[in-house]
C-alpha positions as CSV (number, residue, x, y, z in Angstrom):
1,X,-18.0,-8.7,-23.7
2,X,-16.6,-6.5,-26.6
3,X,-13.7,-8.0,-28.4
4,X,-11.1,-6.5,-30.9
5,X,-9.1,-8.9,-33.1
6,X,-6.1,-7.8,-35.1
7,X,-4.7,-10.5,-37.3
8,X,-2.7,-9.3,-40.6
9,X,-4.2,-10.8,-43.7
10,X,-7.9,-11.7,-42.6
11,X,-9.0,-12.4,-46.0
12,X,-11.1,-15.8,-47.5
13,X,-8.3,-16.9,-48.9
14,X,-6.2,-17.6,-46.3
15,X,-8.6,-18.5,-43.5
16,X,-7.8,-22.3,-45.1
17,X,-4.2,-22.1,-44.3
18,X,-2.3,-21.1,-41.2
19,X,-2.3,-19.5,-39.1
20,X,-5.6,-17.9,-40.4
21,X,-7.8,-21.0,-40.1
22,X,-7.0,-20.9,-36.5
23,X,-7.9,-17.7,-35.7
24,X,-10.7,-17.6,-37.7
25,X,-11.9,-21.3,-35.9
26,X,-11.1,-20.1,-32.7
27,X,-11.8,-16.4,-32.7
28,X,-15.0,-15.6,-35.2
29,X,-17.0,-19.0,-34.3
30,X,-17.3,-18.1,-30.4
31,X,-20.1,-18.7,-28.8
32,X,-22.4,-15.2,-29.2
33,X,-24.1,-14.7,-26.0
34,X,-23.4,-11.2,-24.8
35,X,-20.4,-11.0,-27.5
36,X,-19.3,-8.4,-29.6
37,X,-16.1,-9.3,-32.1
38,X,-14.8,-6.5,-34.3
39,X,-11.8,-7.9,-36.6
40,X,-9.4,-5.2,-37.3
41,X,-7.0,-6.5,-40.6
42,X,-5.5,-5.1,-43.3
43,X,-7.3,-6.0,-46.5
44,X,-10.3,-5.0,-47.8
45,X,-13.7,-7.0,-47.3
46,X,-16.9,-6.5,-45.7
47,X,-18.7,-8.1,-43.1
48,X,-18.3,-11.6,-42.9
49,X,-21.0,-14.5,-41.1
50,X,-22.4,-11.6,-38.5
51,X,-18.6,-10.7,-37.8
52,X,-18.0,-6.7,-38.3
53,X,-14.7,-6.0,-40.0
54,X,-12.7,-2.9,-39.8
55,X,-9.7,-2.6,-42.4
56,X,-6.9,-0.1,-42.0
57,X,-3.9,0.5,-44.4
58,X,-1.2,-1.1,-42.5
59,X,-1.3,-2.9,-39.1
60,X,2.7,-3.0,-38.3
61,X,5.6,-0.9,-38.9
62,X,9.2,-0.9,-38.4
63,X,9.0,-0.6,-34.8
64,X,5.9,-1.9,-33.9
65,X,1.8,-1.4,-34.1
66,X,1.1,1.6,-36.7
67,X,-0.9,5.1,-35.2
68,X,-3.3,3.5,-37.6
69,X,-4.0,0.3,-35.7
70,X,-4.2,1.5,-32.5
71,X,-6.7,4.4,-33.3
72,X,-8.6,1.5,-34.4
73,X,-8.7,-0.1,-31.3
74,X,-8.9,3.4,-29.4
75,X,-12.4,3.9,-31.4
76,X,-13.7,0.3,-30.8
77,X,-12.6,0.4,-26.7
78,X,-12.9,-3.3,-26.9
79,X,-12.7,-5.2,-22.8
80,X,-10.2,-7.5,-24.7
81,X,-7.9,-7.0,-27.6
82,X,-6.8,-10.3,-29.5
83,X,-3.8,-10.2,-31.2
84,X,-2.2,-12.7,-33.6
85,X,1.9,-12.4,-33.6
86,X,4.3,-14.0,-34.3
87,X,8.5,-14.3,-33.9
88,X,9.1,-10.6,-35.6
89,X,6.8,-9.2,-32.6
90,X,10.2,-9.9,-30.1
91,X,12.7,-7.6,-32.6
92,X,10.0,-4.8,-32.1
93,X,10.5,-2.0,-29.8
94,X,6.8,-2.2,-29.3
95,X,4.0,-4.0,-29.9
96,X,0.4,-4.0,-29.4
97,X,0.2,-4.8,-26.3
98,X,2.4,-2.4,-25.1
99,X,0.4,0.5,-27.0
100,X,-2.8,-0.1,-25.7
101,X,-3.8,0.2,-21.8
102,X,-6.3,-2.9,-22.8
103,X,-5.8,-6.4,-21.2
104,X,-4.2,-8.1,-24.3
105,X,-3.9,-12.0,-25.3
106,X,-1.7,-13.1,-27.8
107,X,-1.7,-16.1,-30.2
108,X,1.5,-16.8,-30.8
109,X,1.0,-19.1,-34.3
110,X,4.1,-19.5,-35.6
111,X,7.0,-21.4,-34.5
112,X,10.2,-20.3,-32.3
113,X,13.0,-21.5,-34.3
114,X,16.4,-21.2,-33.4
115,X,19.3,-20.0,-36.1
116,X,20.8,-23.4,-36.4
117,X,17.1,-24.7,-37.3
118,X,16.9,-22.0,-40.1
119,X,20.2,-22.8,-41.2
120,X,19.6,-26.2,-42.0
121,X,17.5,-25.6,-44.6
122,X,20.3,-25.0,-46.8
123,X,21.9,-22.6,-48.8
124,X,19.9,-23.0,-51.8
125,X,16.7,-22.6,-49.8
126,X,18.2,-19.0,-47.7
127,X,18.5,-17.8,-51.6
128,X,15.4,-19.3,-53.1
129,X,12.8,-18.4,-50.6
130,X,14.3,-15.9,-48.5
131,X,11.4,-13.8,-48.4
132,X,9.5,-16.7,-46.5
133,X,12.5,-16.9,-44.3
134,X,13.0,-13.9,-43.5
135,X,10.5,-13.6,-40.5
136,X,11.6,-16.6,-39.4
137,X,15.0,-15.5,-39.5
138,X,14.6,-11.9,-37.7
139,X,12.9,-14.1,-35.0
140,X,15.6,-16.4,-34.9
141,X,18.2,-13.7,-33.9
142,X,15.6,-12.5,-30.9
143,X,18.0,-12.4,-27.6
144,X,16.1,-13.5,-24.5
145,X,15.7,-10.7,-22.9
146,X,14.3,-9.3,-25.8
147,X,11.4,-12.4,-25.7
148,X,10.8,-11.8,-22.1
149,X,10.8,-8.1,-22.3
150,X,7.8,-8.2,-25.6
151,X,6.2,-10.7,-23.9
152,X,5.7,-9.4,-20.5
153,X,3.2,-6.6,-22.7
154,X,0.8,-9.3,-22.5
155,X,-2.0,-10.2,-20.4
156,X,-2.0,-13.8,-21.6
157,X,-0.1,-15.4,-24.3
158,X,-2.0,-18.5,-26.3
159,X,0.2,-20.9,-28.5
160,X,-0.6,-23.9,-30.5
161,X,2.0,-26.4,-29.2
162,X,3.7,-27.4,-25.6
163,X,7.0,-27.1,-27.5
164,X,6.4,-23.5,-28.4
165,X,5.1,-23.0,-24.8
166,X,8.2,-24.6,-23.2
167,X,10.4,-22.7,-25.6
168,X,8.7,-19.4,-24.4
169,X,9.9,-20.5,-20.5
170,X,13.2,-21.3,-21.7
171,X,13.6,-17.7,-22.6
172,X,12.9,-16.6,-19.3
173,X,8.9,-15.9,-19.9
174,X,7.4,-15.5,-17.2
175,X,4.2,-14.6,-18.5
176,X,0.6,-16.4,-18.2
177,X,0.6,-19.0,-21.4
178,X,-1.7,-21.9,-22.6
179,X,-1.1,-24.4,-25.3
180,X,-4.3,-24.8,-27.4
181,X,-4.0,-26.8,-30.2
182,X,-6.0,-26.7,-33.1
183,X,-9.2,-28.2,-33.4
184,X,-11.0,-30.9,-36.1
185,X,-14.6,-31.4,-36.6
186,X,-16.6,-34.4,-37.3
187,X,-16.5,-33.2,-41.5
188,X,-13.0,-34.1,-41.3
189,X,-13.5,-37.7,-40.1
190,X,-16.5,-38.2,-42.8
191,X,-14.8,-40.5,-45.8
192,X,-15.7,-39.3,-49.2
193,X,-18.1,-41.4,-51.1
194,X,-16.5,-45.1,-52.1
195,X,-16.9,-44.2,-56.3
196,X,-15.3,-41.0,-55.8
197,X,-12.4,-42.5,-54.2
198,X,-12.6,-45.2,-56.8
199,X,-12.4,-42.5,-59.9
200,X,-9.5,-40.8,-58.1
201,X,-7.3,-43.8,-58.0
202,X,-8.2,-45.0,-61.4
203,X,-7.3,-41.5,-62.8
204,X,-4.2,-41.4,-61.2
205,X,-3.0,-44.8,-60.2
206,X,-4.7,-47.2,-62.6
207,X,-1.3,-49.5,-61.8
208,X,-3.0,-50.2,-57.9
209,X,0.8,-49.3,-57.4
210,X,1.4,-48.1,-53.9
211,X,0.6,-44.3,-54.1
212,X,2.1,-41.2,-52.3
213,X,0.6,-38.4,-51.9
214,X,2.0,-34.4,-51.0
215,X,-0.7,-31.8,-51.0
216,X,-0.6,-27.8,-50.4
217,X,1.6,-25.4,-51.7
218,X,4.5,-27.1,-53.7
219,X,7.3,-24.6,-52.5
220,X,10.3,-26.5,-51.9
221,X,10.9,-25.1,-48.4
222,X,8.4,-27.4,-47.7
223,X,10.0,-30.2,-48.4
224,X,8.9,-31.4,-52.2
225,X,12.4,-30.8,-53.6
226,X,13.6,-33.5,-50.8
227,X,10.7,-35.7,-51.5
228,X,11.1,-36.1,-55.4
229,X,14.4,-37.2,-54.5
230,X,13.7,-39.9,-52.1
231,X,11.1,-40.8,-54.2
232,X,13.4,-41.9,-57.0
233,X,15.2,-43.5,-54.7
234,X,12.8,-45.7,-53.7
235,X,11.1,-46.0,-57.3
236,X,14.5,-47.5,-58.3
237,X,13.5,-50.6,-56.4
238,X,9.5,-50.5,-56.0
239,X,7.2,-50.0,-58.0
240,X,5.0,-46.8,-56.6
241,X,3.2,-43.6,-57.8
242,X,4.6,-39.9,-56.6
243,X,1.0,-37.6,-56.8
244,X,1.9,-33.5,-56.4
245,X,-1.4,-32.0,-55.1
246,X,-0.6,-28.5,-55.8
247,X,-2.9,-25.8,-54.7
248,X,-2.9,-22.8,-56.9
249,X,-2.5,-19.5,-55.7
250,X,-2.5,-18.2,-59.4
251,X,-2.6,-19.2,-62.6
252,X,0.0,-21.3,-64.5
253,X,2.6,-23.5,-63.1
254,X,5.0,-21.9,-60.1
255,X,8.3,-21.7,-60.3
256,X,8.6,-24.7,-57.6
257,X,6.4,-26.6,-59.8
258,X,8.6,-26.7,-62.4
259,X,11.2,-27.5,-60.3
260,X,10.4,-30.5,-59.1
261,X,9.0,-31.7,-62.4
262,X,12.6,-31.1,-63.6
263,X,14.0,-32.8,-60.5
264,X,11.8,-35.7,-61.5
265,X,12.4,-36.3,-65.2
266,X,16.0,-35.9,-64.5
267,X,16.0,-38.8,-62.1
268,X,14.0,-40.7,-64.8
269,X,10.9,-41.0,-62.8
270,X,9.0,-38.3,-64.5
271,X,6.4,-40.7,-65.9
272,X,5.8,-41.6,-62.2
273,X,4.9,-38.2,-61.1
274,X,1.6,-36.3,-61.4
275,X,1.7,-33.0,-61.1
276,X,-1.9,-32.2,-60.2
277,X,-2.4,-28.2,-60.1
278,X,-5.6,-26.8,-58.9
279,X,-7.7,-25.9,-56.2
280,X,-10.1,-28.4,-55.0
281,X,-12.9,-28.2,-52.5
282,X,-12.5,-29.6,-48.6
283,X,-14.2,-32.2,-50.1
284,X,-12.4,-32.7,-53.1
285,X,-9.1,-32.9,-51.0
286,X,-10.4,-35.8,-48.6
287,X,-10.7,-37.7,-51.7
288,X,-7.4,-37.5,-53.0
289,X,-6.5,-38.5,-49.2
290,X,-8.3,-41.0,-48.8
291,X,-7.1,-42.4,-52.5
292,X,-3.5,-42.2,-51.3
293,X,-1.6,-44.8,-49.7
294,X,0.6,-43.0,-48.2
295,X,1.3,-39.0,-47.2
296,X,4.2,-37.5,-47.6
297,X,4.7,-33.7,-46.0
298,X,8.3,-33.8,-45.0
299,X,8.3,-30.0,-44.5
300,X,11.8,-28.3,-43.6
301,X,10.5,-25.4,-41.9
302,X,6.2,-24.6,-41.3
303,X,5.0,-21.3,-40.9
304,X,2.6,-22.3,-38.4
305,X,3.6,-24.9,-35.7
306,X,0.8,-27.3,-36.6
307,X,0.1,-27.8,-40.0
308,X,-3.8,-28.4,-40.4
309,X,-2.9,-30.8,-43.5
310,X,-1.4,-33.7,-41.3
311,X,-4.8,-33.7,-39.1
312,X,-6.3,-34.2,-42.3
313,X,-4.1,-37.3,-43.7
314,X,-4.5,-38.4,-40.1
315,X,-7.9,-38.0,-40.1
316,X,-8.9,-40.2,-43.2
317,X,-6.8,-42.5,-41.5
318,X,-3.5,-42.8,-43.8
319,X,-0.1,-42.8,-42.6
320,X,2.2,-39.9,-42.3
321,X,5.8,-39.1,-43.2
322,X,6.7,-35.9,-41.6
323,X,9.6,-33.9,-40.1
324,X,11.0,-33.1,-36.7
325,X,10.1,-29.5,-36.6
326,X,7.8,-26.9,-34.7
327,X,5.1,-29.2,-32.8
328,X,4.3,-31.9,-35.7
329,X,6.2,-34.1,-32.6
330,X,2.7,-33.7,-31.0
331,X,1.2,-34.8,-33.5
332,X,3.0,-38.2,-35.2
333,X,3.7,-40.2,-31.8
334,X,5.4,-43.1,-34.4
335,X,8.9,-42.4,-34.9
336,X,8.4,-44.2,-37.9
337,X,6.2,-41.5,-39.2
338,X,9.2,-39.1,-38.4
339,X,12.7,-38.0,-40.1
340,X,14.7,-35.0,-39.7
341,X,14.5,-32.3,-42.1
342,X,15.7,-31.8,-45.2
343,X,17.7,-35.5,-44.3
344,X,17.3,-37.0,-47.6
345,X,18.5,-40.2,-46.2
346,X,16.0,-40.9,-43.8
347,X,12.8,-39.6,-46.0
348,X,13.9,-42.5,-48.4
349,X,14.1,-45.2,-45.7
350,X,10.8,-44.1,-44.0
351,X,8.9,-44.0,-47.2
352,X,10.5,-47.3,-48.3
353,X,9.2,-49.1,-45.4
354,X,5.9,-47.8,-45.8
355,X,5.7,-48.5,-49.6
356,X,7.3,-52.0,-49.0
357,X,4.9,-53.4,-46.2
358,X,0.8,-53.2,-47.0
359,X,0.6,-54.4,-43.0
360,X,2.5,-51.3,-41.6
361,X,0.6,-48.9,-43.9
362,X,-2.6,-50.3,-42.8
363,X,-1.6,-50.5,-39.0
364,X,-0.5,-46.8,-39.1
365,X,-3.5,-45.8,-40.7
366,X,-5.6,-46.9,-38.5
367,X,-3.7,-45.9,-34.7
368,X,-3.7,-42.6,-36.6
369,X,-7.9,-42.2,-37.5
370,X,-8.4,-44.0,-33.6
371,X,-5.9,-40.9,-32.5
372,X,-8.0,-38.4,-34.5
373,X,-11.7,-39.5,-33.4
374,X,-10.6,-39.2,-29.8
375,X,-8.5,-35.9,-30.7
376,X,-9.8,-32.0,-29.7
377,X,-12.8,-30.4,-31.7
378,X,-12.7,-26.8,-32.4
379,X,-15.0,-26.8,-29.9
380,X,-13.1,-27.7,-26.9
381,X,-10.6,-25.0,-28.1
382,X,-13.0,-22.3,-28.4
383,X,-14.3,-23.1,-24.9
384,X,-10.9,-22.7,-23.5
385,X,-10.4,-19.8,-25.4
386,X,-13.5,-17.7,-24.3
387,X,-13.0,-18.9,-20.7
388,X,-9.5,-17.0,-21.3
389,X,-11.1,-14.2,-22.6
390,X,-13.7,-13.6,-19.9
391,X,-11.2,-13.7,-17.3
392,X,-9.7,-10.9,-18.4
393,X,-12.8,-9.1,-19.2
């Protein structure tokens, strides 16, 4: 079987965030018996783990898959083209699977957000970040007909959440779909080693105060501005540790970075704040997890609709204060673990309960690790996936 991905970005530095890391999990780790993958992206890098790589300048255009692209494809006359899209694919005229006589499965990675959903996020946020919105934004404004009509190009449509599944049907959608979420594997339920852990907290936390924790990128669309604040909040009253693990996408502090350090020195908790910017290891980011309390990730909107970094808090078996958005409903049964976006009212009363009780933190923590051992392995997902695959092929 002969199979052509196209996924925009396909670089090692993003194949650790999402959507990426699910295509790469899911796609490029297949099982190789009788399998040929060819990833067609648009950066520049050579052969990767046995998987060829073809680059071309530009994958999409204003109205849909460039001459470029689908030459690409043409030359590789794969049985089954792969494509990852997202909400801009239904405000195309075309797309690739309307371009290429080819049976055609798309992973549909990103969330379906309405207009009132993007909204939300506030004014300050539509100005700030607006070139992070602004896919989300152009998908928002899809009609139905216009979903149904870009989706019906499709042989088979993959997402990674029954919410974006069931929002697919309530646009009328009448193609094939299956919801399959990401994966973990048994590294991500491995606790780092107990002196490690114990240098971590002494580092940052030599207080033994309760100790938050918000890791990934520090942009405020994903909630750190709104976390900072209800931190305060609750620092006015109990004594607790706010830790900002920042992964750097360059050098120097980002502009959201000093953001919420001013937020946080002019609420007077600056001194309870680390900042921590750098790029750590897998490793190295389980054991600032696992030195945490509690995890904070109270994102407004996510780019992909299951953010890999809550299967990791979950995983090392600490409790998680999230947001009502995309599929991280699938994920956080606990309402307690729950708040609505961007609610600054609710993120302080959540993490107050959690900083206040050492029982609920530890009962939390531990229905969320039992959740994760019995959870999918990226495995299970890549078996469903090649079962898809070969149908069509």
């Amino acid at each position: 079987m002969n199979v052509a991905v196209v996924c925009f970005g396909f670089e090692p530095s993003n194949l650790r965030k999402q959507p990426w890391r699910y295509v790469h999990e899911l796609v490029t780790n297949l099982p190789e018996d009788g399998l040929e993958l060819t990833v067609i992206t648009d950066v520049d890098r050579s052969e990767t783990a046995g998987i060829e790589i073809r680059t071309v300048e530009k994958i999409l255009g204003a109205t849909g898959p460039t001459s470029e692209v689908l030459t690409a494809i043409q030359r590789e006359d794969p049985d089954v083209v792969v494509s990852l899209i997202g909400s801009t694919n239904f405000v195309r005229p075309s797309t690739i699977a309307s371009a290429t006589d080819k049976p055609t499965v798309g992973i549909f990675a990103g969330p379906l957000y309405s207009l009132s959903e993007i909204l939300n996020v506030g004014l300050g946020e539509l100005y700030r970040n607006h070139p992070y919105l602004a896919v989300h934004l152009a998908g928002s404004l899809a009609p139905d007909w216009a979903i149904r009509t870009r989706s019906a190009a499709f042989t088979h449509i993959v997402t990674l959440t029954a919410e974006n599944k069931t929002r697919l049907r309530s646009a009328g959608v009448d193609t094939p779909i299956s919801a399959i979420p990401p994966g973990i594997d048994e590294f991500d339920l491995k606790r780092p080693a107990r002196p490690d852990i114990d240098a971590v907290r002494e580092e940052l936390n030599p207080e033994g105060v309760p100790m938050i924790l918000y890791f990934t990128s520090p942009l405020t669309l994903r909630g750190t501005d709104t976390l900072v604040k209800a931190f305060a909040r609750v620092r006015r009253t109990r004594p607790c540790k706010l830790v900002v693990l920042s992964r750097q996408d360059g050098g120097g502090l980002t502009r959201d970075e000093k953001y919420i350090q001013r937020l946080a020195i002019e609420r007077s908790v600056g001194n309870s704040l680390d900042l921590v910017p750098r790029n750590l290891s897998p490793e190295g980011v389980k054991t600032y997890l696992t030195a945490a309390d509690i995890v904070a990730l109270p994102f407004k909107i996510v780019q992909a609709s299951v953010p890999i970094s809550i299967l990791e808090a979950m995983s090392m078996g600490k409790p998680v204060v999230s947001t009502k958005t995309a599929g991280i409903p699938e994920l956080l049964d606990d309402e307690r673990q729950l708040v609505e976006p961007a609610d600054l009212s609710s993120l302080t009363q959540a993490l107050y309960s959690l900083v206040s009780r050492d029982d609920l933190r530890e009962r939390i923590g531990v229905r969320n690790r039992d959740r994760m051992q019995g959870y999918q392995r990226w495995d299970e997902a890549r078996v469903q996936f090649q079962g898809l695959l070969e149908e069509y092929a």
